[in-house]
C-alpha positions in Angstrom: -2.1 21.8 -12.9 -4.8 24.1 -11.7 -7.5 23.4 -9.2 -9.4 23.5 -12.1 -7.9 20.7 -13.9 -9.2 17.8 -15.0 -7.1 14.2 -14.6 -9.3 12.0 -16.3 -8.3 8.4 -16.4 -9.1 4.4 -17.6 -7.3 2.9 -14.9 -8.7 2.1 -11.4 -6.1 0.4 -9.0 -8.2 -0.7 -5.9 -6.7 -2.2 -2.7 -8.8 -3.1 0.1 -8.9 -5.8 3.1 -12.2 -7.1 2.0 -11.1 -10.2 0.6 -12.6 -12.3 -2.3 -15.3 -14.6 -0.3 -17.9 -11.5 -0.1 -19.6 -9.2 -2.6 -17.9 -6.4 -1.3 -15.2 -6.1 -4.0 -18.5 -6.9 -6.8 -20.5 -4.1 -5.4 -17.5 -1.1 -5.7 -16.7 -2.6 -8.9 -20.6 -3.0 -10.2 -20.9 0.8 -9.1 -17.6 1.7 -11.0 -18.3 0.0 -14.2 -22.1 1.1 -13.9 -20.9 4.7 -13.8 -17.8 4.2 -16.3 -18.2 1.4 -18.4 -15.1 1.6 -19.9 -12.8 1.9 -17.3 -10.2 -0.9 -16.7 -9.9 -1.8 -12.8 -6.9 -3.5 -11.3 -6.8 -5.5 -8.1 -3.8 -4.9 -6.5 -4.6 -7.3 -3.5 -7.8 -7.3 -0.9 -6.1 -9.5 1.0 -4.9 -7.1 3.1 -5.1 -8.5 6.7 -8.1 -6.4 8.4 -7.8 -3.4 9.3 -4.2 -3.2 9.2 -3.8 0.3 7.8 0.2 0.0 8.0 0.2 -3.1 5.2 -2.1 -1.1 3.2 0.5 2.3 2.9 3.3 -0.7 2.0 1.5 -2.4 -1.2 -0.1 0.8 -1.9 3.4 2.2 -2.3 5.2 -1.0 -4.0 2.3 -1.0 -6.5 3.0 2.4 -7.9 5.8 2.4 -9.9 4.4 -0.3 -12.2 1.1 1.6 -12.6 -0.1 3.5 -15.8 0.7 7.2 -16.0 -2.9 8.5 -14.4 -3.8 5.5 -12.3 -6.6 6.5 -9.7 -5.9 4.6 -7.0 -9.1 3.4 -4.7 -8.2 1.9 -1.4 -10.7 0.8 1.3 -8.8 -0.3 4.7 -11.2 1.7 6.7 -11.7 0.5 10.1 -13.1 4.6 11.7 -15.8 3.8 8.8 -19.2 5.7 9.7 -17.1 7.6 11.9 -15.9 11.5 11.7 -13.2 10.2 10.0 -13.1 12.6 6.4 -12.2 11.0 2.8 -9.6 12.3 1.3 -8.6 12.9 -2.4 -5.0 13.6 -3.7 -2.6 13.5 -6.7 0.7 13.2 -7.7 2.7 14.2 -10.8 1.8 10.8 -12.1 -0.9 9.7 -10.3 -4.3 10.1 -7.9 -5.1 8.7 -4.8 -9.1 8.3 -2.8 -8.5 6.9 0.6 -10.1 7.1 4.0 -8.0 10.0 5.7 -6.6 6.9 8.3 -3.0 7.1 7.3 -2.9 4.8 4.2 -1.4 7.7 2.1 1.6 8.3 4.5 3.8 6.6 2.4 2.7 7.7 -1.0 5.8 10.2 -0.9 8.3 7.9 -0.8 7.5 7.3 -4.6 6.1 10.7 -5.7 5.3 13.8 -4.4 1.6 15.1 -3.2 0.7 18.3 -4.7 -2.8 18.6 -3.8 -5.3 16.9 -1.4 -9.0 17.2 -0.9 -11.8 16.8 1.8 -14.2 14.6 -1.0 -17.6 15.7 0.6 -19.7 16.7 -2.5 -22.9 14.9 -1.8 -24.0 15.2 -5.1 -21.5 11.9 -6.3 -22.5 9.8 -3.7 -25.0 6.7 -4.3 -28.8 7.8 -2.7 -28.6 5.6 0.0 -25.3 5.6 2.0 -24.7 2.9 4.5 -22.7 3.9 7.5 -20.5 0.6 7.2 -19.6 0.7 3.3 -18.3 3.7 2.0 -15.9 2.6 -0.4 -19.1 1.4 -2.4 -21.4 4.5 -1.8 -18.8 7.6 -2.0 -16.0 6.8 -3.3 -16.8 4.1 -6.1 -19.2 6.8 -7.5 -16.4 9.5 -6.9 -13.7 7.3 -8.2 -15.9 7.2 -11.6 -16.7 10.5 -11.7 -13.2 11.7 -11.5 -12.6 8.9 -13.8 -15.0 10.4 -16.3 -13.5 14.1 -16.1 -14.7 15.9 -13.0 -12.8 19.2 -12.4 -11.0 18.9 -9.4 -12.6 21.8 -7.1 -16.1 19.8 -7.8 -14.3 17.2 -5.6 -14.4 19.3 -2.5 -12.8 21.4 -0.7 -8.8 21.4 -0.3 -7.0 20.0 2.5 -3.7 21.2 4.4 -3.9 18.5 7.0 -4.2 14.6 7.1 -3.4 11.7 9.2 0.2 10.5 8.3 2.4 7.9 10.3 6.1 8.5 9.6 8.0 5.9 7.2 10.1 3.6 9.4 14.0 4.3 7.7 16.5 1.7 9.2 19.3 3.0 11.2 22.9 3.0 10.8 25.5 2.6 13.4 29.0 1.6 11.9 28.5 -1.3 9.8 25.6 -2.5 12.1 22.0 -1.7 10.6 18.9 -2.3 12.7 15.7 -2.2 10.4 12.0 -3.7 10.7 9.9 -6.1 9.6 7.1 -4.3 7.8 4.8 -6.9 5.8 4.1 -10.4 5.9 3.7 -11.7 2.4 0.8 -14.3 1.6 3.9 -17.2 1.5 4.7 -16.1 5.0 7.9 -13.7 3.8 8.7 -11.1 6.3 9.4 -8.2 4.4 11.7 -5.8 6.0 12.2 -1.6 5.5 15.9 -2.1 5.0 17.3 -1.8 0.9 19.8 -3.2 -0.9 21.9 -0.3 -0.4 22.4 -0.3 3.3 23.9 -4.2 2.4 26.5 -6.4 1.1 26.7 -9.9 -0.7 28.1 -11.5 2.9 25.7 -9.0 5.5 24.9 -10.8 8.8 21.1 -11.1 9.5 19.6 -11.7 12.9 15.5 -12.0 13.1 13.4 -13.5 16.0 17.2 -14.5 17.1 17.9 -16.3 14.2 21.3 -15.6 12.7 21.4 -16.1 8.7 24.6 -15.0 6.4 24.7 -13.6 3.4 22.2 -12.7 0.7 20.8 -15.0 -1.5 19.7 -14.7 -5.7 16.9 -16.5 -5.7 14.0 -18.5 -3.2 15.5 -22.2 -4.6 19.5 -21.0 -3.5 19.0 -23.2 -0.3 18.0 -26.3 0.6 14.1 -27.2 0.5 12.7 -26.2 3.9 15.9 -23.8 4.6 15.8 -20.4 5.8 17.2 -17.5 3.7 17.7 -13.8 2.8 17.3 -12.0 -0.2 16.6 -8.7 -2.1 12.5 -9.5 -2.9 10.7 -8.3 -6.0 10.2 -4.4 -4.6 13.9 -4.1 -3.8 13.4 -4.2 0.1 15.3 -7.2 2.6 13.4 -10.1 3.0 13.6 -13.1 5.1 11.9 -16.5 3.8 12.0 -20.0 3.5 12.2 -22.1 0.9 8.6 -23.4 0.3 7.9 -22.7 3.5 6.4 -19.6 5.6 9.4 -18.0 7.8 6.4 -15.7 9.3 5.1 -18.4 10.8 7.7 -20.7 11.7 10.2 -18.0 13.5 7.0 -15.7 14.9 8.0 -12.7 13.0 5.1 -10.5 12.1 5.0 -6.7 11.3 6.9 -4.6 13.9 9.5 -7.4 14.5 13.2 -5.6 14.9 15.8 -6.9 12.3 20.0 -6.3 12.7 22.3 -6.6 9.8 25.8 -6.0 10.2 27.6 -5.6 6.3 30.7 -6.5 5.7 33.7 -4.6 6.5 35.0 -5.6 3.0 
């Protein structure tokens, strides 16, 4: 496509740490559906634990792939808000992307490639009054529906070589020893790892918070009630978990933690 394209859409993904208890989420969705009544917004989560950017580039990149072709997704983790801190727009062969320019697109690539990104500063878009503390309601809502409704692209602003990306954590292999990372903590207390099914076996060796586990399991109910397991989770990454219980929090795993696996020699 051209810089003068135009990627117009019905789908809105948003993402943000905002929660559900405030009219934070209402207001960018009021502004949205104000501009573009007929647009259809998804809520991938806002319970995204605040300001934790690294979380946000994870769901943001398990969400994609079950998207519609065109999906403009809208995320707000934002903590530099009010800052010098730019807003960035980009797209994909299938998809486009507004985001503070904080590192929440890093891992966009490891689904699709980013052909083109923007510096969104076209003043024109913007709500009247812009608060220093809310931008994700007063520029990029309106751009969101603006791009929704058929803007060309080089009316977004100007493009971009540069923006803040953190790297993707891969696992390492040594032998048949991997050593991985925790990288999310679900909402049930799952530690979600970066390690895939490929690096593994059916009989791997886990050790987590110096807990030893073996073997991969099918399913959350393939242990006892209140027993630990591992298993492939729903986006195809390691997890650890308990059944009906929150490994998170009973083993003190959180984002960061290391993880080993040694596959079998088999």
């Amino acid at each position: 496509m051209t810089c003068d394209s135009i990627m117009k859409t019905r789908f809105i993904a948003l993402l943000s740490d905002f929660g559900t208890n405030d009219p934070f989420v209402a207001s960018m969705k009021g502004v949205l559906l104000s501009r573009a009544p007929k647009l259809t917004i998804i809520d991938i989560t806002h319970q995204i634990p605040p300001q934790d950017i690294q979380t946000a580039a994870f769901y943001l990149m398990a969400a994609m792939p079950y998207m519609p072709k065109n999906t403009l997704f809208l995320t707000v983790v934002d903590p530099l808000v009010g800052t010098g801190r730019g807003i960035l727009w980009a797209k994909t062969k299938k998809h486009q992307f507004i985001a503070p320019d904080n590192g929440i697109l890093s891992w966009v690539e490891e689904r699709e490639k980013i052909t083109e990104v923007r510096f969104i500063n076209n003043s024109d878009l913007f709500l009247p009054r812009i608060s220093s503390t809310f931008h994700g309601r007063d520029i990029m809502a309106p751009v969101a529906a603006a791009i929704a409704g058929g803007l060309p692209e080089k009316k977004i602003g100007p493009l971009l070589r540069d923006y803040r990306k953190f790297p993707y954590p891969r696992p390492e292999k040594a032998g048949n020893r991997i050593t991985g990372t925790v990288i999310a903590v679900d909402h049930f207390g799952n530690a979600i790892t970066n390690i895939t099914q490929q690096y593994l076996s059916a009989k791997s060796i886990f050790t987590v918070s110096d807990r030893i586990l073996k073997g991969l399991k099918l399913t959350y109910a393939s242990v006892p009630e209140g027993e630990p397991l591992a298993l492939i989770g729903s986006f195809g990454f390691l997890e650890f978990s308990i059944r009906n219980g929150n490994f998170a929090g009973a083993f003190g795993v959180k984002e960061g933690s290391e993880v080993e696996a040694i596959t079998s020699l088999e």
